[in-house]
VEXTORVO-917477 format. One record per residue (C-alpha): residue number from 1; residue in three letters; z, y, x. Coordinates in steps of 0.001 Angstrom, whole numbers, plus 500000, padded with zeros to 6 digits. Layout:
<rs>
> nr|rest|z|y|x
> NUM|ALA|Z|Y|X
...
</rs>
This chain:
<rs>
> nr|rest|z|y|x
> 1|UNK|528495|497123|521807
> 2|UNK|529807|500778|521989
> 3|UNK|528916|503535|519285
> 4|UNK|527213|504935|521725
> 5|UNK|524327|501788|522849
> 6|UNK|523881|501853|518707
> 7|UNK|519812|503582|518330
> 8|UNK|519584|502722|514427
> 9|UNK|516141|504814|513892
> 10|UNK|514612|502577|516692
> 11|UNK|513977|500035|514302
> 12|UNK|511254|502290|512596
> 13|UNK|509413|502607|515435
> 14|UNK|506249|501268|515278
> 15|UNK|505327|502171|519185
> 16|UNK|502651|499716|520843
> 17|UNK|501842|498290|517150
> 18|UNK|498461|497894|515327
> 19|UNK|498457|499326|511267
> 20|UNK|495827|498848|508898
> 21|UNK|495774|500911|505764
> 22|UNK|493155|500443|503243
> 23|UNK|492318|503208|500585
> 24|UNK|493325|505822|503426
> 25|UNK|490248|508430|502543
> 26|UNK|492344|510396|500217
> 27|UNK|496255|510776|498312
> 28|UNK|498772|508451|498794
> 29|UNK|497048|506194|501572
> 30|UNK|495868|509292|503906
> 31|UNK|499579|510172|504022
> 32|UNK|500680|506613|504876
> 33|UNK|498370|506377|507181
> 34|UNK|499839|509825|508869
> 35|UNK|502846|508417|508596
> 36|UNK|502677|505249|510622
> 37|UNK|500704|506974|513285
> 38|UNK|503620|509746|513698
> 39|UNK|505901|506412|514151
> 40|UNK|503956|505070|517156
> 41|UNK|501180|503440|515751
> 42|UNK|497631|502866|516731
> 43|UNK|496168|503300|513147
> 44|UNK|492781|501165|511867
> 45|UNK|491836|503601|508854
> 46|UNK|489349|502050|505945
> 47|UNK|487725|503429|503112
> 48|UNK|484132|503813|501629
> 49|UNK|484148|507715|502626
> 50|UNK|483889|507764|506191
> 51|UNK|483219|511817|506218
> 52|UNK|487082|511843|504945
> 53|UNK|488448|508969|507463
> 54|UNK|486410|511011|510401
> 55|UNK|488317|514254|509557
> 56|UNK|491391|511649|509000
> 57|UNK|491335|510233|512380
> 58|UNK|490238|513465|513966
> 59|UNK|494038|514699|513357
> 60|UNK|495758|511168|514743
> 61|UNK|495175|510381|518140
> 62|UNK|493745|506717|519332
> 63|UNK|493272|506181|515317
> 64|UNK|489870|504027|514143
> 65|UNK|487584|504516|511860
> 66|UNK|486490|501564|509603
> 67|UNK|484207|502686|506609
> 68|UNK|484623|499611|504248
> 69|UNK|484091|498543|500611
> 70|UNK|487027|496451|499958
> 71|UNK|484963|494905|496742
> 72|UNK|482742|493370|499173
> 73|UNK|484818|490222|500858
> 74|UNK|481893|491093|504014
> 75|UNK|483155|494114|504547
> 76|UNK|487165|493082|504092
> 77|UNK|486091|490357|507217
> 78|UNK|484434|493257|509028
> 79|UNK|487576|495057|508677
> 80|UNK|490151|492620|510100
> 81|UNK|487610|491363|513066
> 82|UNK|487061|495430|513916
> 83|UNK|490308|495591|514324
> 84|UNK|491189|492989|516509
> 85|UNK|488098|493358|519028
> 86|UNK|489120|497182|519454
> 87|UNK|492896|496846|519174
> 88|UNK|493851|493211|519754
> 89|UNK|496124|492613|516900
> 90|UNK|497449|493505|513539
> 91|UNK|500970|493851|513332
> 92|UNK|501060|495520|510350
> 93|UNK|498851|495366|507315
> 94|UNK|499139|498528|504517
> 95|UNK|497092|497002|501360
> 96|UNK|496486|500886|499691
> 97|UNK|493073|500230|498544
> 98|UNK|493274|500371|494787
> 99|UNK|491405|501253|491559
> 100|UNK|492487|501506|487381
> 101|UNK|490887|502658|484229
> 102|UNK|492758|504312|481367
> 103|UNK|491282|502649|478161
> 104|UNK|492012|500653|475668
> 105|UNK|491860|496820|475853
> 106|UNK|489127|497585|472735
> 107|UNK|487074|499817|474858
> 108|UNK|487115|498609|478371
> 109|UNK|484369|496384|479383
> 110|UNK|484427|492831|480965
> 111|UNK|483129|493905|483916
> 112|UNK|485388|496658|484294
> 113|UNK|488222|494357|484069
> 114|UNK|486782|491455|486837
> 115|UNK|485992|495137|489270
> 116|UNK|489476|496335|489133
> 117|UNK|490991|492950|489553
> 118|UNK|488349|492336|492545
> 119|UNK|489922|495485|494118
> 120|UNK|493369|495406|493457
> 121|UNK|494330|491957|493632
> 122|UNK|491493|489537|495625
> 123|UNK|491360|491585|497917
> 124|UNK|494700|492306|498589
> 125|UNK|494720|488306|498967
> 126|UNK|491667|487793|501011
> 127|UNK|493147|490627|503606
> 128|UNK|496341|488988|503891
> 129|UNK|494950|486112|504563
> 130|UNK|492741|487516|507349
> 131|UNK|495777|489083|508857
> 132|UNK|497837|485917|508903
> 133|UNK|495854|484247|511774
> 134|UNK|496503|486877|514311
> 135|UNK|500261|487543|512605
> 136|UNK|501427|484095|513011
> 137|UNK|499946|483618|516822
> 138|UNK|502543|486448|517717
> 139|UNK|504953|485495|515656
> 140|UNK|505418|488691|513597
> 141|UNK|503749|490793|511100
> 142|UNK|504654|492592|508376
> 143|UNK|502379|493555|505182
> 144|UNK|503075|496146|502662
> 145|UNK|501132|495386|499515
> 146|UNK|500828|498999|497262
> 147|UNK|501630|498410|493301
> 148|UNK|503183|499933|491195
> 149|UNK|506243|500353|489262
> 150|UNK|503407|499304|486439
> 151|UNK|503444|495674|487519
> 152|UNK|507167|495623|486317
> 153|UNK|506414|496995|483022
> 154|UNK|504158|498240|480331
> 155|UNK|501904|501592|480972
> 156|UNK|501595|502303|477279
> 157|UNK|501027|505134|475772
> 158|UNK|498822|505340|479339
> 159|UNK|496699|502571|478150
> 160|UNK|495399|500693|481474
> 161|UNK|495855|496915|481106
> 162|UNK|493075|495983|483506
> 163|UNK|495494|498085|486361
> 164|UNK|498881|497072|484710
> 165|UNK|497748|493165|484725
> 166|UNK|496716|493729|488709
> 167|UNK|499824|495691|489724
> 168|UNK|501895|492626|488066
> 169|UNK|499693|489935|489975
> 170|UNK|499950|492033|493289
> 171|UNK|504033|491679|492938
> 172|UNK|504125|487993|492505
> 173|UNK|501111|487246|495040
> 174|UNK|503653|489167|497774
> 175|UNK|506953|486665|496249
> 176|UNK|504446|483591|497341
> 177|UNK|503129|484813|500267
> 178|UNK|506274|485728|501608
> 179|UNK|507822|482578|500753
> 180|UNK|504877|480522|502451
> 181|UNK|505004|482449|505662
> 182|UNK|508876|483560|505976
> 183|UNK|509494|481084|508820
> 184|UNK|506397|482117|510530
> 185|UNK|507563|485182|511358
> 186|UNK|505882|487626|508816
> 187|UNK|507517|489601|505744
> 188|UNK|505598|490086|503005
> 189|UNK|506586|493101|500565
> 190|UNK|505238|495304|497422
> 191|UNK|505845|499198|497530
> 192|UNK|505919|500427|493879
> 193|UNK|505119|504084|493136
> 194|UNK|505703|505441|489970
> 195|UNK|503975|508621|489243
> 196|UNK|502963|510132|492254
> 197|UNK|499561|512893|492773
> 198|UNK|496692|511099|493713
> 199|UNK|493079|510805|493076
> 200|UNK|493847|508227|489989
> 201|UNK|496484|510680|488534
> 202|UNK|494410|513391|489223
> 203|UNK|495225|516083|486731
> 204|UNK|498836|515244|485423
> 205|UNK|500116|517332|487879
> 206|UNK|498586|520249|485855
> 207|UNK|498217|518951|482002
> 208|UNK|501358|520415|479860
> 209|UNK|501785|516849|477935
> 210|UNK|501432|514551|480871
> 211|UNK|504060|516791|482364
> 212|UNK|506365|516935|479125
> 213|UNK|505805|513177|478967
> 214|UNK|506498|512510|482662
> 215|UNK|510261|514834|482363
> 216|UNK|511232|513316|479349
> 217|UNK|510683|509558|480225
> 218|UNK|512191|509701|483817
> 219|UNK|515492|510102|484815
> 220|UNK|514681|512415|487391
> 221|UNK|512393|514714|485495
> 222|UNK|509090|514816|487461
> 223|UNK|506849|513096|489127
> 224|UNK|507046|512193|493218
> 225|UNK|505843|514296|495918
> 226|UNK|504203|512406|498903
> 227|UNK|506932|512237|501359
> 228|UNK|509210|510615|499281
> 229|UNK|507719|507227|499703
> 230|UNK|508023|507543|503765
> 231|UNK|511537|506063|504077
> 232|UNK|510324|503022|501897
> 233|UNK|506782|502466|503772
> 234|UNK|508072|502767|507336
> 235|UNK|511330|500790|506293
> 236|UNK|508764|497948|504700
> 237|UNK|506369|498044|507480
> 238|UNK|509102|497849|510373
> 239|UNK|511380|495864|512249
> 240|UNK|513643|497241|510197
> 241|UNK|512862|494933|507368
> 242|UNK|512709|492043|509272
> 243|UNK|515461|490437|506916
> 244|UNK|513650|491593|503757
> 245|UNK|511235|489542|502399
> 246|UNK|509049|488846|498802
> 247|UNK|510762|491857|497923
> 248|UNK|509383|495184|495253
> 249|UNK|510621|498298|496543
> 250|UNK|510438|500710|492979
> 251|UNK|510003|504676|493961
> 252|UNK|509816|505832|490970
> 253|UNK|512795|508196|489651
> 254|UNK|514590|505686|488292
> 255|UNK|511859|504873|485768
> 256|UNK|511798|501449|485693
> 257|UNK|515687|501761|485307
> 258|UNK|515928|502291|481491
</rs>
């Protein structure tokens, strides 16, 4: 092969595939969803605010609509089966959806706990296991699970053990799934923000101490700006991973690095 047959950035194409990406109503998951759809992909959007995933899909093209309460393992089903009688397939599978409390373990309720875990790691589970069926008959898929750079260590002083605990289980749920299903032809990943604006950081963007805190703990002295987890998503969700598998991808200014 000549330099000149080499086409690198065709491996992040994502032309003629099927994305789902849960949690896209808002932040981090609106953008990924953006993202894959400027890549070549027919995007399945889901969240509880359909107003938001209207206006969403309104912007991208052949995009879909799915208003959803990923709590409710009726309307994860709902999800996967909409978006293989409209599309066909699911070639790739963007687990977003997420919730967290900041608390301590002394004032956060039981129920609390079992609602964030219900969210951020059963059904994280349950949709990869509705995407398997249709990823296996093809022979390829590829599912980014979102956690967090807090499922590799400790939030404290940001108290949040309920979403710490879940970030940690997400990780090692994507090592086991990617292990079962490696020689079936899907690769199984985590993509682990650090601190990035969203709706559950809402307000450290602005607040002098989360902002003193955020320079002086990082090595690069802020916090992330949206686009700088696009490299990592469309690498984990492509072809271009195909080789990389179980794996935590950690964005988060060398945080985790200390």
């Amino acid at each position: 092969m000549s330099a000149t047959d080499l086409d690198p950035l065709s491996l992040f194409r994502l032309d003629d595939q099927v994305a789902v990406v849960t949690g896209a109503s808002s932040g981090l998951g609106e953008r990924f969803a953006r993202v894959l759809h400027a890549a070549g992909a027919t995007v399945v959007v889901a969240a509880r605010r359909l107003d938001r995933l209207q206006a969403l899909v309104a912007d991208l093209p052949g995009a879909l609509a799915v208003q959803a309460d990923l709590a409710q393992p009726e309307d994860r089903e709902r999800l996967v089966a909409t978006a293989i009688e409209e599309c066909g397939t699911v070639h790739v599978l963007v687990n977003n959806a997420g919730i967290g409390t900041v608390t301590s373990v002394e004032d956060e309720e039981l129920e609390r706990f079992r609602e964030v875990m219900e969210v951020n790691v059963t059904a994280v589970w349950h949709l990869c296991k509705l995407v398997a069926a249709p990823m296996v008959a093809q022979g390829y898929g590829s599912i980014v699970n979102i956690a967090s750079m807090l499922g590799h260590v400790a939030g404290s002083p940001i108290k949040q053990s309920s979403y710490c605990a879940s970030k940690g289980a997400v990780v090692n749920l994507t090592r086991e799934l990617a292990v079962q299903w490696a020689r079936k032809g899907l690769h199984v990943n985590a993509l682990c923000p650090g601190w990035f604006e969203s709706e559950m950081t809402a307000g450290m963007e602005s607040d002098e101490g989360s902002q003193r805190f955020v320079k002086q703990m990082s090595p690069i002295p802020r916090m992330g700006y949206a686009h700088e987890l696009d490299g990592a998503l469309l690498l984990l969700a492509s072809r271009a991973s195909t080789f990389i598998t179980g794996q935590s991808v950690i964005v988060d200014g060398g945080w985790t690095a200390r």
